[in-house]
C-alpha positions as CSV (number, residue, x, y, z in Angstrom):
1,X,-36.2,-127.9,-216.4
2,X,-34.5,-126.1,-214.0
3,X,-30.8,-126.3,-213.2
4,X,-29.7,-125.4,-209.6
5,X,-25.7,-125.6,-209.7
6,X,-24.0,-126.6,-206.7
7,X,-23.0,-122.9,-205.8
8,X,-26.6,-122.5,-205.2
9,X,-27.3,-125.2,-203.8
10,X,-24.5,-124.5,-200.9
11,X,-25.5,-121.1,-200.7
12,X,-29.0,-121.8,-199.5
13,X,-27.7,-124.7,-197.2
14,X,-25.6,-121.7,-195.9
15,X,-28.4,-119.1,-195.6
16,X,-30.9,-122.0,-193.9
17,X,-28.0,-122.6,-191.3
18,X,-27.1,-119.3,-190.2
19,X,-30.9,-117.5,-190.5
20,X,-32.8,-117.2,-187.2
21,X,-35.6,-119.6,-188.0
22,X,-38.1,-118.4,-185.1
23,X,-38.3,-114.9,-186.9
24,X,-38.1,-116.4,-190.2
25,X,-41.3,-118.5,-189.0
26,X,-42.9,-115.5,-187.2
27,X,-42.7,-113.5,-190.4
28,X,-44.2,-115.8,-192.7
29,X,-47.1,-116.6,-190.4
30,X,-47.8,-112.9,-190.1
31,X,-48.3,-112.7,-193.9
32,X,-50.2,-115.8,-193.6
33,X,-52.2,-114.1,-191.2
34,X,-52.9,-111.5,-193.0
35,X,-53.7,-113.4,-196.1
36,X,-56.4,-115.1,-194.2
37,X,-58.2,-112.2,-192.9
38,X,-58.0,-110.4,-196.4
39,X,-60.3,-113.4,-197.1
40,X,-62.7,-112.6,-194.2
41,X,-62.9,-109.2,-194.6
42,X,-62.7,-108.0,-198.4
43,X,-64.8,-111.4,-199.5
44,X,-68.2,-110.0,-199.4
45,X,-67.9,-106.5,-199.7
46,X,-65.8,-106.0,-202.8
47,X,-68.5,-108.0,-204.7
48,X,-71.5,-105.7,-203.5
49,X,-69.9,-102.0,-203.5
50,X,-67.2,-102.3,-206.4
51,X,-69.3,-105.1,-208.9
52,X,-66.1,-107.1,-209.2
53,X,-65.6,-111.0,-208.6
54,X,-66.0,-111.4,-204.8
55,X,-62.0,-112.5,-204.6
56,X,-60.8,-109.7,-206.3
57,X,-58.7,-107.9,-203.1
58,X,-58.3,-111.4,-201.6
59,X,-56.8,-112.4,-205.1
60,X,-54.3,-108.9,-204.9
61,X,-53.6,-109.4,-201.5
62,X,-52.1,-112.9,-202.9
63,X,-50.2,-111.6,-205.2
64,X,-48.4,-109.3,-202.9
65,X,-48.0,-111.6,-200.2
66,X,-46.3,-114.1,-203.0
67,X,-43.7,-111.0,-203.8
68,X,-43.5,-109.7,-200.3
69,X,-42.5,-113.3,-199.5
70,X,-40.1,-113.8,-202.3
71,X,-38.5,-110.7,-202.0
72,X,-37.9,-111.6,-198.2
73,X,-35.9,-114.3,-198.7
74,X,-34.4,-112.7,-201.1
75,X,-32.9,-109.7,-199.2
76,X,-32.5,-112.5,-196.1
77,X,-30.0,-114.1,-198.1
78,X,-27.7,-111.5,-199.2
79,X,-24.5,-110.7,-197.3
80,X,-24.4,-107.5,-195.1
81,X,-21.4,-106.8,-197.3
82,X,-23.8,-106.9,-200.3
83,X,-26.6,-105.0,-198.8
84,X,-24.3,-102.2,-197.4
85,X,-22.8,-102.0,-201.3
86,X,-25.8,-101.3,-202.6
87,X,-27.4,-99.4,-200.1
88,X,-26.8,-95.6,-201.2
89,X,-27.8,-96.4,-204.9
90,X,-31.0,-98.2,-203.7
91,X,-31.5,-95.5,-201.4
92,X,-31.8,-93.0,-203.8
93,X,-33.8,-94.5,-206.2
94,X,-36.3,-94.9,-203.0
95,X,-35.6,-91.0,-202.3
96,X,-36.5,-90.1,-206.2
97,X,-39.7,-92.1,-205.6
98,X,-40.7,-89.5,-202.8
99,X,-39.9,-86.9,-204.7
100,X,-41.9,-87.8,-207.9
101,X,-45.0,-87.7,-205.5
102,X,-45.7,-84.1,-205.7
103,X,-45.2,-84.3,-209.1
104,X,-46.9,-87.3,-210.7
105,X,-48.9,-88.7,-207.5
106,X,-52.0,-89.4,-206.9
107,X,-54.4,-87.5,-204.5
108,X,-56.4,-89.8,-202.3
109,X,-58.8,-88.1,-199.9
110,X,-56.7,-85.1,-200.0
111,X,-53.4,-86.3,-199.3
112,X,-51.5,-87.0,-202.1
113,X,-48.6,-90.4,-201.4
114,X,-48.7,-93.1,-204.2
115,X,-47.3,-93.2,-207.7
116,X,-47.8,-95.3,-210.4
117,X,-45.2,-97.6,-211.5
118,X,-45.7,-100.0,-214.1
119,X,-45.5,-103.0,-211.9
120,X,-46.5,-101.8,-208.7
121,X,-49.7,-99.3,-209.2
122,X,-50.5,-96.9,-206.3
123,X,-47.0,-97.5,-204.6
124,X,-46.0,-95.9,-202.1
125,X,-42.4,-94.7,-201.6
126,X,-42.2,-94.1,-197.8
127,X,-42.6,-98.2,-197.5
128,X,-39.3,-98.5,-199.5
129,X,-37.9,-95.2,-197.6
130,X,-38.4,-96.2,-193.8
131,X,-36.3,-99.5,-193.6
132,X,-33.3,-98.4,-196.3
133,X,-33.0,-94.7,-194.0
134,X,-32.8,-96.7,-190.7
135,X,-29.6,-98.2,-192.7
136,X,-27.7,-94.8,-193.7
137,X,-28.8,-93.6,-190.0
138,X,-26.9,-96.6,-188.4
139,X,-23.9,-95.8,-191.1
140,X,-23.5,-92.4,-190.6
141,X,-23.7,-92.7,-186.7
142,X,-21.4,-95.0,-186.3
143,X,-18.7,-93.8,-189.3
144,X,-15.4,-92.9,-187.2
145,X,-13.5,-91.1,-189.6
146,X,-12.7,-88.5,-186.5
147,X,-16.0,-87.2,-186.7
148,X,-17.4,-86.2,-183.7
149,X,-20.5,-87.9,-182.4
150,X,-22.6,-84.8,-182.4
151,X,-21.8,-83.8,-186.1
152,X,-22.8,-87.7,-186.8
153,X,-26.1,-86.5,-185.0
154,X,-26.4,-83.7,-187.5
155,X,-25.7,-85.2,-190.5
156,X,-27.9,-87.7,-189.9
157,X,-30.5,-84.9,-189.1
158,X,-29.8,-83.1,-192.3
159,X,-30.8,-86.5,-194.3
160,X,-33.7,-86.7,-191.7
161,X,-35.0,-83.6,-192.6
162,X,-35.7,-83.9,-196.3
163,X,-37.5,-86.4,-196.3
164,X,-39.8,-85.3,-192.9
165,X,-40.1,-82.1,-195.2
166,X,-41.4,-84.3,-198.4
167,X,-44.1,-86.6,-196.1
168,X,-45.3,-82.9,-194.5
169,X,-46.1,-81.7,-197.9
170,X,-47.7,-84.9,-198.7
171,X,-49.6,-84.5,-196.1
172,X,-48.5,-87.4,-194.1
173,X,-47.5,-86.4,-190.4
174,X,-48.2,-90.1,-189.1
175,X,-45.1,-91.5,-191.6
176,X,-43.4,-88.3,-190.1
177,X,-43.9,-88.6,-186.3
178,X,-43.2,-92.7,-187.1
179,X,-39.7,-92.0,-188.9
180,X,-38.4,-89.2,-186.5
181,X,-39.5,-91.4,-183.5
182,X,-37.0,-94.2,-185.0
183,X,-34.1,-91.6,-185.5
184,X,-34.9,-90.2,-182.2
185,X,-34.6,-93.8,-181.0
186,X,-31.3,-94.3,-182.7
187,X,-29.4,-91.3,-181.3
188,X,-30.6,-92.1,-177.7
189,X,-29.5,-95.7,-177.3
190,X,-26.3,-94.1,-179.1
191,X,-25.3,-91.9,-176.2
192,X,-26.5,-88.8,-177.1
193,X,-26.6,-86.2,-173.6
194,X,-30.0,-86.0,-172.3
195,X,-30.6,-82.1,-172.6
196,X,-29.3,-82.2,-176.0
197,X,-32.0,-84.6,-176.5
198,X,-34.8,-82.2,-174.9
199,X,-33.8,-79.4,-177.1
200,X,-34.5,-81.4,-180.2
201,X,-38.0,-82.7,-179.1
202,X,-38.9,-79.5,-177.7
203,X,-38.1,-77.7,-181.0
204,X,-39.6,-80.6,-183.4
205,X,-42.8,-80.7,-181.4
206,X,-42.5,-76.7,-181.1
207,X,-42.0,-76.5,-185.5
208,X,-44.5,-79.0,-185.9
209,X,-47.2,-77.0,-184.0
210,X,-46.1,-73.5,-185.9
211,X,-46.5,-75.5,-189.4
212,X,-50.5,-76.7,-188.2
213,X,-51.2,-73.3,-187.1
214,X,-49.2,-71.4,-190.1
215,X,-51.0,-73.3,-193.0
216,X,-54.4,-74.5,-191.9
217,X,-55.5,-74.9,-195.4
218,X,-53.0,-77.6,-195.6
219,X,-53.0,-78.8,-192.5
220,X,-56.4,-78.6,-191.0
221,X,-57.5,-81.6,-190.8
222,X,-55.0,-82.4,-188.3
223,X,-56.4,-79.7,-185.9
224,X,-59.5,-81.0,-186.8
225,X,-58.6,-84.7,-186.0
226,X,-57.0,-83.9,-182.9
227,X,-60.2,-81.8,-181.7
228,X,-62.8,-85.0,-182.5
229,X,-60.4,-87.2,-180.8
230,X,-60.5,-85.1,-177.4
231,X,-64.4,-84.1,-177.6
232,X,-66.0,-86.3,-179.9
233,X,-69.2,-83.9,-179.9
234,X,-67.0,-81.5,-182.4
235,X,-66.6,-83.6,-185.2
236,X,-67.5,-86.7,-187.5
237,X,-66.0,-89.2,-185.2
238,X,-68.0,-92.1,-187.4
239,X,-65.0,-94.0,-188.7
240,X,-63.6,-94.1,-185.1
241,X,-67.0,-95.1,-183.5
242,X,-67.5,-98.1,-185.7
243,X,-64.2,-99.8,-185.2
244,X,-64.6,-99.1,-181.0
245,X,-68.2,-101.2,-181.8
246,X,-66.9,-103.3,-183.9
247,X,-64.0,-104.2,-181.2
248,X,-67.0,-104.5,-178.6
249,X,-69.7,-106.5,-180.4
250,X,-67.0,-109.1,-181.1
251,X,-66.1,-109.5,-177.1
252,X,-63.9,-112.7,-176.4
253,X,-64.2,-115.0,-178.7
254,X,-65.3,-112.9,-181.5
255,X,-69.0,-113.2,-184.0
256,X,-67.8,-115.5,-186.2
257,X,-65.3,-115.7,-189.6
258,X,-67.2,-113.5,-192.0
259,X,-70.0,-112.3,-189.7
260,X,-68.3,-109.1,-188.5
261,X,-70.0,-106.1,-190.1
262,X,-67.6,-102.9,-190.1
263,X,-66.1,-103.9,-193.4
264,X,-69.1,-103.2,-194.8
265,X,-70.3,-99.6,-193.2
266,X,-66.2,-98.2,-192.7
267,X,-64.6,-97.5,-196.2
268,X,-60.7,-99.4,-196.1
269,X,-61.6,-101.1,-192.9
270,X,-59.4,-103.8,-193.8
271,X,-55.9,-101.4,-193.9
272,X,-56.4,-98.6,-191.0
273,X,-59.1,-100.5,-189.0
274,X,-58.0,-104.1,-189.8
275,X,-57.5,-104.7,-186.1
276,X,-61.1,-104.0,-185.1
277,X,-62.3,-106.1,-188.3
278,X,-60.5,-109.0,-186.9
279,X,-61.8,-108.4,-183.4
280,X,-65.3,-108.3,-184.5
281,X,-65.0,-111.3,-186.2
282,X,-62.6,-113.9,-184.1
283,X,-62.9,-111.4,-180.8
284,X,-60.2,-109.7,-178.5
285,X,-58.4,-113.4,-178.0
286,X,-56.9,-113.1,-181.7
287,X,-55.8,-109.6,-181.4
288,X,-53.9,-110.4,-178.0
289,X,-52.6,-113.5,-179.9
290,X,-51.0,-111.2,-182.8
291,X,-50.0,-109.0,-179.8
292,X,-47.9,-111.9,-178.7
293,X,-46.9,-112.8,-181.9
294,X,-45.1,-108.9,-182.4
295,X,-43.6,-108.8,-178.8
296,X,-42.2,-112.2,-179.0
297,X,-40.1,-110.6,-182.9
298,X,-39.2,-107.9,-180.7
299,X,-37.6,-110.3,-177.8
300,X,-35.5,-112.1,-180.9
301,X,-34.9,-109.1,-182.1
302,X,-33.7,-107.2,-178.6
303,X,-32.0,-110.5,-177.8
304,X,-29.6,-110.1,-180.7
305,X,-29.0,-106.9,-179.9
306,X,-28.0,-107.5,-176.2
307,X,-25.0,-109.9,-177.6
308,X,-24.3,-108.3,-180.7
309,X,-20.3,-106.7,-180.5
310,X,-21.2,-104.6,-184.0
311,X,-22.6,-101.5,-183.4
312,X,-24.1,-101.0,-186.9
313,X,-25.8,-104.0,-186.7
314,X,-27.3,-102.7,-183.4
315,X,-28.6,-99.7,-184.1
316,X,-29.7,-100.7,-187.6
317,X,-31.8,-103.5,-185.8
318,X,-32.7,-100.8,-182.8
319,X,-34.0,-98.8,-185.8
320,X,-35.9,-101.4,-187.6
321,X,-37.9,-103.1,-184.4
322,X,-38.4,-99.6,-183.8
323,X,-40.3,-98.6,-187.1
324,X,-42.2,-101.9,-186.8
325,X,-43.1,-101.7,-182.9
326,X,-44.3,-97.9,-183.2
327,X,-46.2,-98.2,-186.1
328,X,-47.8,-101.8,-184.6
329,X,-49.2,-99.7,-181.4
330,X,-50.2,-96.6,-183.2
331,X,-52.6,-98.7,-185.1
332,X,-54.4,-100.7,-182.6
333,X,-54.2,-97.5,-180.6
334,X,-56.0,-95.6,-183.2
335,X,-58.7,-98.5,-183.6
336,X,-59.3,-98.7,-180.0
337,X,-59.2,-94.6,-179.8
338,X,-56.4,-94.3,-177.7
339,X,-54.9,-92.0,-180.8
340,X,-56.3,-89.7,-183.1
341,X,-56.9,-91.6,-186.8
342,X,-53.4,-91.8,-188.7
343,X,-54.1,-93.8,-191.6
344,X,-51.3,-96.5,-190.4
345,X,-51.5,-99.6,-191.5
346,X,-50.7,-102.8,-189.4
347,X,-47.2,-104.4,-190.3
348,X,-47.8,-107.6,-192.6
349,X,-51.2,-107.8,-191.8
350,X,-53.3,-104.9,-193.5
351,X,-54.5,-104.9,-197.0
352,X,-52.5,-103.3,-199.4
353,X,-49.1,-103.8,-201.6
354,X,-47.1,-100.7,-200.6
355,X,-47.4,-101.7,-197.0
356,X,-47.0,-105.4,-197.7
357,X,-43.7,-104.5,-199.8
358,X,-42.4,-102.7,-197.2
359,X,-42.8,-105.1,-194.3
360,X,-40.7,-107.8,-196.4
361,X,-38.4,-105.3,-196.9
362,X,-37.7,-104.5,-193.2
363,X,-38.2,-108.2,-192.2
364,X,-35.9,-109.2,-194.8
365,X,-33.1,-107.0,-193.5
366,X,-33.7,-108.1,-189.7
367,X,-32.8,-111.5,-191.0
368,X,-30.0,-110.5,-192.9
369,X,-28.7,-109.0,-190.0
370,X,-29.6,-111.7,-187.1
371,X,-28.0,-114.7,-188.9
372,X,-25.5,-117.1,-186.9
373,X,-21.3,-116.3,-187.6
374,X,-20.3,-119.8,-189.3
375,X,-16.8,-120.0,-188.3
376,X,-16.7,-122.4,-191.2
377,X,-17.9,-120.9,-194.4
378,X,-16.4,-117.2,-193.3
């Protein structure tokens, strides 16, 4: 039997007090959403094109969404004290992930991102990396050991950099752009001068462009991307085609649960085209919803921030909506072709446990972080 000690017992009563129970509720459902339409999209195909049981992804997807969830409330109910403790040692361990990936990885399509750990096969270490880097940005920008903001700006860079370097290599420019749009986030709402600011786009978009056209062995098939997305006649646009069909042929109200048939001609529909697989199948009406659904965590989230007197906490939640906002629209704007393809999933939603993982992970920090001051148990 299972003993819960009083301790425990007031601790939770503490945590469900102070924790913001409209994002606690909004998270959840989104990995309840996502759950679901694992189920209507993975159902039927896995059993015809892989010859396993016909749950099989819908049975992993489970599984993750169970540890996702658990490790959530875990992480939601730790102390900022706690978190900010153990950040640089869990930070590191995330950071030796990403460097094992050149090493040991595996190559996927050409790219080569996931590992395999014992209890987590194909991981991928950006997922950990994104949420716990937001955290030592916020730190190092707001440390006031007579530091001057714009060597805070640096230093921050200078861990920045590293790791922008490692996802190149990979290659992964979308997990790139989507952390240095976060960063560049960060030291804007921190007061950093606006031509200062120009310089640094200017010369990331300017080394960006140098490294496509330097290596196009390794980096070709972003020229190649980016010249199918502006004239469709030069390339194989197929992937992109399907999901703009898919999103069409589904109009309002959608074909029905299960009826939708992109899962079945676009390989991983249900991670970077999971959007369009949903619209096909329950139409444009629960893609707005889910719209709704993100906007309405960013309000709670941008509401905290307006009152909030700490300004770590700020920018550590500027930093996290930001990750989770950006990489929302770059994937319904890749599924409707507004963007080239990225290979971005959809927070909490799309198939797979290395995304899943590193939703909770975020999530679990923006709770930690928005919880009510208790005058009485502080």
């Amino acid at each position: 039997m299972f003993n819960f000690s009083r301790e425990n017992t007031n601790t939770i009563a503490r945590w469900w007090r102070k924790i913001d129970k409209q994002l606690l509720f909004s998270f959840v459902f989104l990995f309840f959403l996502g759950l679901f339409f694992s189920f209507s999209s993975t159902s039927s195909v896995i059993g015809e094109k892989l010859n396993k049981e016909t749950y099989f992804f819908f049975i992993k997807h489970l599984i993750f969404v169970i540890l996702s969830l658990s490790l959530l409330l875990i992480i939601s109910i730790q102390s900022r004290n706690f978190i900010e403790n153990n950040l640089l040692f869990i930070f590191i361990i995330s950071i030796i992930f990403l460097l094992l990936v050149p090493i040991i990885g595996i190559e996927v399509k050409g790219s080569k991102r996931w590992i395999d750990l014992p209890f987590l096969p194909r991981f991928q270490p950006i997922e950990m990396v994104k949420p716990l880097v937001i955290l030592i940005f916020a730190k190092i920008i707001v440390k006031k050991d007579n530091y001057n903001i714009y060597f805070r700006f640096l230093i921050s860079f200078m861990v920045l950099l590293p790791i922008i370097f490692l996802l190149i290599n990979q290659p992964d420019i979308g997990q790139a752009l989507l952390i240095a749009s976060s960063w560049f986030i960060m030291i804007f709402v921190s007061g950093i001068s606006l031509l200062v600011l120009f310089l640094i786009v200017t010369t990331g978009l300017g080394t960006l462009f140098l490294l496509i056209y330097s290596f196009p062995n390794k980096f070709g098939y972003i020229i190649s991307r980016l010249t199918t997305f502006f004239d469709p006649t030069k390339g194989d646009n197929f992937q992109a085609d399907k999901a703009l069909d898919a999103i069409k042929l589904g109009g309002l109200t959608g074909r029905g649960m299960g009826e939708g048939i992109l899962k079945d001609r676009v390989p991983e529909a249900h991670t970077d085209y999971i959007v369009a697989v949903i619209s096909e199948e329950f139409g444009i009406i629960a893609i707005f919803l889910i719209i709704l659904l993100f906007l309405y965590v960013a309000k709670k989230v941008l509401d905290k921030i307006l009152i909030e007197e700490d300004e770590f906490i700020k920018l550590v939640l500027v930093g996290l909506i930001s990750i989770l906002f950006i990489q929302t629209f770059v994937h319904i704007g890749v599924n409707i072709r507004l963007f080239p393809t990225t290979g971005m999933t959809l927070p909490f939603l799309s198939y797979g446990g290395s995304s899943l993982i590193g939703s909770a992970l975020t999530a679990g920090i923006i709770l930690s972080y928005t919880k009510k001051i208790l005058k009485k148990f502080n």
